[in-house]
C-alpha positions as CSV (number, residue, x, y, z in Angstrom):
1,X,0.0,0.0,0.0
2,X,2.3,2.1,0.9
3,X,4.4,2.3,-2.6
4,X,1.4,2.2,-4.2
5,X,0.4,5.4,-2.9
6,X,4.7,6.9,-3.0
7,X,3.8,6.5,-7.1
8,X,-0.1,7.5,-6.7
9,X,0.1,9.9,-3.9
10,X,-3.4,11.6,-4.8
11,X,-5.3,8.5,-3.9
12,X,-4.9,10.0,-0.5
13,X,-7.2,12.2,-1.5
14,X,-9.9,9.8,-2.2
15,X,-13.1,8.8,-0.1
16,X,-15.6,6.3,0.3
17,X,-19.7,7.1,0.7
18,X,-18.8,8.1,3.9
19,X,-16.3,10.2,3.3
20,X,-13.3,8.2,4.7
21,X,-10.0,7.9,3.3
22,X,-7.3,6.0,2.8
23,X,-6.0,7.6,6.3
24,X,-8.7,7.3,8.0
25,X,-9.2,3.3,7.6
26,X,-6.2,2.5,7.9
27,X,-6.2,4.5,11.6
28,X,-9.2,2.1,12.3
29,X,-7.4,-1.0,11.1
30,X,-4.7,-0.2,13.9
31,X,-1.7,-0.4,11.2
32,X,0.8,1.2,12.9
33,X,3.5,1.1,10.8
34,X,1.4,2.1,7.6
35,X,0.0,5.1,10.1
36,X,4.1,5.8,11.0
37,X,5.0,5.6,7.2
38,X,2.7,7.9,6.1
39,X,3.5,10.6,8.7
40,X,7.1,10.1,7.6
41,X,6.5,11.3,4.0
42,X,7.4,15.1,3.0
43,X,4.5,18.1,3.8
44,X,3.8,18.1,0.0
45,X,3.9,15.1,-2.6
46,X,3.7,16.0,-6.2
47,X,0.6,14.3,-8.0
48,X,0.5,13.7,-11.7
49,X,-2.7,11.2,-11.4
50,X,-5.6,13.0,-13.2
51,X,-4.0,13.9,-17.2
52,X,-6.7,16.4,-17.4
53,X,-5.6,18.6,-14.1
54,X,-2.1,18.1,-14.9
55,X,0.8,18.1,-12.0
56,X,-0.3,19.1,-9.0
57,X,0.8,18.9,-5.4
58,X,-0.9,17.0,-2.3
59,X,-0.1,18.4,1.1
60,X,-0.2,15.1,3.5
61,X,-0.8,17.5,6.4
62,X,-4.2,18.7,5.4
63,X,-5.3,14.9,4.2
64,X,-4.6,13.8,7.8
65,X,-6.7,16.6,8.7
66,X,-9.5,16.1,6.3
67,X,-12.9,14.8,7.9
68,X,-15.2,12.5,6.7
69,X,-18.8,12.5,6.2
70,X,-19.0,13.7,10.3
71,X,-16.0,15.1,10.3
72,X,-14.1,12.8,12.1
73,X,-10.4,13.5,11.8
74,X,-8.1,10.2,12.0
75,X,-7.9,11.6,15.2
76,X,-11.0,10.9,16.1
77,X,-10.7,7.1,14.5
78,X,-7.6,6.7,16.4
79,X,-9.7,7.8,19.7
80,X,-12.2,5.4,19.2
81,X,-10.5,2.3,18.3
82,X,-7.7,3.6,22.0
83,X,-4.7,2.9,20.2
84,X,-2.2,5.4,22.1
85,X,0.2,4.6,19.6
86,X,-1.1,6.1,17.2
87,X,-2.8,9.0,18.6
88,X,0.4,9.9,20.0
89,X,2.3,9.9,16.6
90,X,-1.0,11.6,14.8
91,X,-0.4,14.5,18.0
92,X,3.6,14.6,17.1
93,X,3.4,15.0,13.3
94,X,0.1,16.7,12.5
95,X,-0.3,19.9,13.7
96,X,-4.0,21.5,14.8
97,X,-5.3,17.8,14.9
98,X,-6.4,17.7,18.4
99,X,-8.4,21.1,18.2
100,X,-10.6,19.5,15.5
101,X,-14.4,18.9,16.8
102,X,-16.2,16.7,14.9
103,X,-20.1,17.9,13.0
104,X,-21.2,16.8,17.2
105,X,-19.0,19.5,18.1
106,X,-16.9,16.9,19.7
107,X,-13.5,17.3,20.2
108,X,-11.4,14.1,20.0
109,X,-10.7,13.8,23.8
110,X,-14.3,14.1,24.3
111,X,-14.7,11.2,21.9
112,X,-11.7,9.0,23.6
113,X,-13.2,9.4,27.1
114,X,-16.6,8.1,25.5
115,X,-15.3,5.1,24.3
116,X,-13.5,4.4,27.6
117,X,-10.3,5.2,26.3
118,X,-9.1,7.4,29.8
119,X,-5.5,6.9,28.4
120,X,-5.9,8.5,24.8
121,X,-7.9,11.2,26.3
122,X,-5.0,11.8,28.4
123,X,-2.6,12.4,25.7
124,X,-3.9,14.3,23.8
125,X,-4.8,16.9,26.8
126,X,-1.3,16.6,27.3
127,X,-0.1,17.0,23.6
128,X,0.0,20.6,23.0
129,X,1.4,22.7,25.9
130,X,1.5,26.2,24.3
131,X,-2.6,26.1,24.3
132,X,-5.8,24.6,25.8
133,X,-6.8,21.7,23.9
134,X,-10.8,21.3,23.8
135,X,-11.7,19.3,26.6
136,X,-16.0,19.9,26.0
137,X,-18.7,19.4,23.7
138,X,-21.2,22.2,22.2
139,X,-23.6,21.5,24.8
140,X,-21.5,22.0,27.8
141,X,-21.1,18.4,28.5
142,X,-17.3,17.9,29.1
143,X,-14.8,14.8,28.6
144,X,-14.8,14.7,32.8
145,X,-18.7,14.3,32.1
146,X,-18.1,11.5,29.6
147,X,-14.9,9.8,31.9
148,X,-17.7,9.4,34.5
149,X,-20.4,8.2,33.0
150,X,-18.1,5.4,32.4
151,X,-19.1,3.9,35.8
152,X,-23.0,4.0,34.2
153,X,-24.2,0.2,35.0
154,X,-24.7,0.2,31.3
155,X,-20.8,0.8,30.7
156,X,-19.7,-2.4,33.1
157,X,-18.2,-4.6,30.5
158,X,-16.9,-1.5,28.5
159,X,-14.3,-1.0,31.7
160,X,-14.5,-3.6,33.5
161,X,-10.8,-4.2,32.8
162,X,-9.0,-0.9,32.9
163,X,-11.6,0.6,35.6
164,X,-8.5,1.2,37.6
165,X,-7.0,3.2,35.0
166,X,-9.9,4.9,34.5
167,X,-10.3,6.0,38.4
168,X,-6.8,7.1,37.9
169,X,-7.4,8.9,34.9
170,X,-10.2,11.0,35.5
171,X,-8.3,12.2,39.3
172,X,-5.6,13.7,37.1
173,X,-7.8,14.8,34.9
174,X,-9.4,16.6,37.8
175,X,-6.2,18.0,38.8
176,X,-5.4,19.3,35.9
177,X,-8.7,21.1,34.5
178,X,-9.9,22.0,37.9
179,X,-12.8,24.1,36.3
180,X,-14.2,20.9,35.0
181,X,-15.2,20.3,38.2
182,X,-18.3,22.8,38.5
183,X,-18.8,22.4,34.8
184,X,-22.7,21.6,34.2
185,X,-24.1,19.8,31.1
186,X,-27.5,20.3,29.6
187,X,-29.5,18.9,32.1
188,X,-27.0,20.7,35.1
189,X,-25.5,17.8,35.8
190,X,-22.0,18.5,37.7
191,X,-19.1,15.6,37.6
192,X,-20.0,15.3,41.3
193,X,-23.8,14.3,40.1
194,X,-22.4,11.8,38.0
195,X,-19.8,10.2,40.4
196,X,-22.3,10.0,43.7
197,X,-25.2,8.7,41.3
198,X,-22.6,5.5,40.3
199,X,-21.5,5.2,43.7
200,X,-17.6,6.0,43.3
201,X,-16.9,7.3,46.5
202,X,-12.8,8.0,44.7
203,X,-13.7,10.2,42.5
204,X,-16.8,11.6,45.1
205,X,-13.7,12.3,47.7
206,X,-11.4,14.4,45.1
207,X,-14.3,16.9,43.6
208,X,-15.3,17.7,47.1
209,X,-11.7,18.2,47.9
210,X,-11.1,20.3,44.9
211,X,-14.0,22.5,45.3
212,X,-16.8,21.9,48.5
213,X,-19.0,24.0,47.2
214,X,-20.4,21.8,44.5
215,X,-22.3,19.9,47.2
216,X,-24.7,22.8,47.3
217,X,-25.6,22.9,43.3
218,X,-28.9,21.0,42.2
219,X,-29.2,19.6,38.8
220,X,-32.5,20.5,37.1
221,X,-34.6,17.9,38.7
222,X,-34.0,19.6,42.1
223,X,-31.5,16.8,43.0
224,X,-28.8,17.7,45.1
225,X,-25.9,15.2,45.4
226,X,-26.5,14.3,49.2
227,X,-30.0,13.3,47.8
228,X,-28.9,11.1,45.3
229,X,-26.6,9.5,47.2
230,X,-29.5,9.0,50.4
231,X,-31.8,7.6,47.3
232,X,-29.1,5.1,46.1
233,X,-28.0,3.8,50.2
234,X,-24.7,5.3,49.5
235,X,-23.5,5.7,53.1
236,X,-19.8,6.5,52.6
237,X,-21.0,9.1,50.3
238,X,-23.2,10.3,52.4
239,X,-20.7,10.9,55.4
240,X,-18.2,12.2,52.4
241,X,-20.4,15.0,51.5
242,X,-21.5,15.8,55.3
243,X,-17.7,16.0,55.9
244,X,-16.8,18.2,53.2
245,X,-19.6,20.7,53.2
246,X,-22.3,19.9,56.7
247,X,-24.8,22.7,55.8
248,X,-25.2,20.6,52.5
249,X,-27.7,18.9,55.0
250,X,-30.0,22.5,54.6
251,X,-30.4,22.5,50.9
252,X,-34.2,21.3,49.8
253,X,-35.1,19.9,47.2
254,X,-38.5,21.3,44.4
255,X,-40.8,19.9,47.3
256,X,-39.0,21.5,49.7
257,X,-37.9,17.8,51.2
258,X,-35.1,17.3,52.7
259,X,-32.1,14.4,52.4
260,X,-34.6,12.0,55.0
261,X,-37.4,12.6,52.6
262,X,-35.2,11.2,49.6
263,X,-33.8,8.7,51.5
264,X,-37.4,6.8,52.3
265,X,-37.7,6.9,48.5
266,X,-35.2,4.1,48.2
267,X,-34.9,0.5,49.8
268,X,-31.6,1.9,51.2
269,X,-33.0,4.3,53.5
270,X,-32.3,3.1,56.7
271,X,-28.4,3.1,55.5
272,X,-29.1,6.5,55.1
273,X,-30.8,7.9,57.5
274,X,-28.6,6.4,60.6
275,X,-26.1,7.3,58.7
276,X,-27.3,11.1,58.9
277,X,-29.0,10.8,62.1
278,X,-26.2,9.2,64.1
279,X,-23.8,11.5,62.8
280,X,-21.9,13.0,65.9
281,X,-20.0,16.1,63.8
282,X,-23.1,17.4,62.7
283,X,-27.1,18.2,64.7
284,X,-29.1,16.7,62.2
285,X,-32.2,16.4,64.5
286,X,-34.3,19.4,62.9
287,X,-34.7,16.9,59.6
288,X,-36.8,14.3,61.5
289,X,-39.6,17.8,62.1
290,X,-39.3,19.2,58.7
291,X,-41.8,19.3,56.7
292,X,-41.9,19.6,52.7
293,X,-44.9,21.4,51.1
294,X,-47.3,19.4,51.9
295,X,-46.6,19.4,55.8
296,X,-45.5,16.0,55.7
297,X,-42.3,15.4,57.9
298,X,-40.2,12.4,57.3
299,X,-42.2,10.9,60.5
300,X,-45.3,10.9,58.5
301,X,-43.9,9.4,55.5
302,X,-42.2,6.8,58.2
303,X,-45.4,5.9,59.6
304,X,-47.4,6.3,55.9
305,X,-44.7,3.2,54.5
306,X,-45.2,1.5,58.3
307,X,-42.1,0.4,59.4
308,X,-43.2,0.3,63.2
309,X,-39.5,-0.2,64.7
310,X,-37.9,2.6,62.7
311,X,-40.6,4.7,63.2
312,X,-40.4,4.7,67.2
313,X,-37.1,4.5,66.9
314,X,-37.0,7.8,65.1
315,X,-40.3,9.5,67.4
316,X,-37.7,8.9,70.1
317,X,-35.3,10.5,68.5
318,X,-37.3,13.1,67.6
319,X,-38.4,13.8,71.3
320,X,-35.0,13.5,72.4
321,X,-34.0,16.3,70.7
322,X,-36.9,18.8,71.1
């Protein structure tokens, strides 16, 4: 292939129906030392394919730039297929490549962390140090978004090998582009959203270290993360939160429930709620008399799903503290 294209260098130049080229399959196909080759050949070729056109010249720079039906670079091939290899020697050679957002107005680290490749998306962060490589998507979804959503259930098999990595990742990727961290998509989602929702207390620890306040910021279902994490059972979160930011406790939810409210609406809730009420930092006892809109108190709601023990146990508390 490759001295096929030395004495027909324009076939560079051609595409498929979907607008790929040569490049850009063989990036897929993983063919490292074609992809090295290529990247090896001078900035401009002279073409003397088409008789009609006459001599012209190709410049290889611009067909590893060229984008296909999508506009997907190779770049963007070599970030979903995670070879690092190859991405790395696309990052050395071709200039401008990694600032290239597909028609998704995805850049290609956006599209590495997607596809679960933590250690692609890290390179090419790291490949251009006299600028800020694109780290977000047009609708304000960023690649710390996408790194996290990893950990959806739906993602287990995707990662369930390089998990590790990816925990790993996505902290220096956190220490790095701290601003990431109170970066909302469309639906306000923050990273810590994300993290507490699939239960990795890791990655829960280092946003709250990085910056507390994001405890207090609801998504736009009303849903701070202390909620989410009382709904899911998460009682290391829980505490996490509590011990980064304890007036995260105050913040109400659309109803105007509180994080015991949310917590009965899970199987969990007993987790959560000794978790919150036996917490020693912290007077949590106002929570067991507060009502949302309706006037119900989590007592109500206690004695509404009857759990008889829990419910005494928590009308003593509640006296108790009066």
């Amino acid at each position: 292939m490759n001295e096929l294209l030395s004495l027909k260098p324009c076939m560079l130049l051609t595409s498929n129906g979907k607008g790929e080229t040569v490049l850009h399959k063989v990036v897929a196909a993983r063919h490292k030392e074609a992809v090295i080759f290529e990247l090896g050949r001078p900035s401009q070729l002279e073409c003397a394919c088409d008789l009609e056109a006459g001599a012209h010249s190709v410049h290889t720079q611009s067909v590893w730039l060229a984008g296909n039906n999508e506009n997907e670079t190779t770049l963007h091939y070599a970030a979903k297929c995670g070879d690092a290899e190859i991405a790395g020697a696309l990052l050395e050679k071709v200039q401008g490549i990694a600032f290239i957002c597909n028609n998704a107005k995805e850049p290609p680290v956006y599209t590495a962390c997607e596809e679960g490749h933590s250690d692609v998306a890290m390179k090419i962060l790291h490949a251009d140090s006299s600028a800020s490589v694109p780290d977000s998507r047009g609708d304000d979804r960023t690649c710390l978004h996408a790194l996290i959503d990893l950990f959806s259930p739906v993602n287990k098999f995707l990662i369930e090998k390089k998990r590790n990595q990816i925990v790993e990742n996505a902290k220096l990727l956190i220490i790095e582009r701290k601003q990431l961290v109170e970066k909302a998509d469309g639906s306000s989602n923050l990273p810590l959203h994300l993290a507490t929702m699939y239960g990795e207390l890791q990655l829960v620890k280092k946003l709250v270290e990085t910056n507390s306040e994001t405890c207090y910021r609801v998504n736009n279902d009303g849903m701070a993360s202390i909620y989410i994490a009382a709904q899911k059972g998460f009682v290391d979160i829980i505490k996490c939160l509590i011990g980064s930011s304890p007036d995260c406790i105050h913040v109400l939810g659309k109803e105007n429930n509180n994080v015991l409210h949310f917590a009965l609406e899970n199987e969990h809730y007993r987790l959560a709620l000794e978790c919150v009420l036996q917490n020693d930092d912290v007077d949590t006892s106002f929570l067991v008399k507060e009502g949302e809109n309706e006037g119900n108190t989590p007592l109500h709601t206690f004695a509404t799903q009857y759990r008889p023990r829990l419910f005494l146990r928590s009308v003593v508390f509640s006296r108790e503290h009066q």
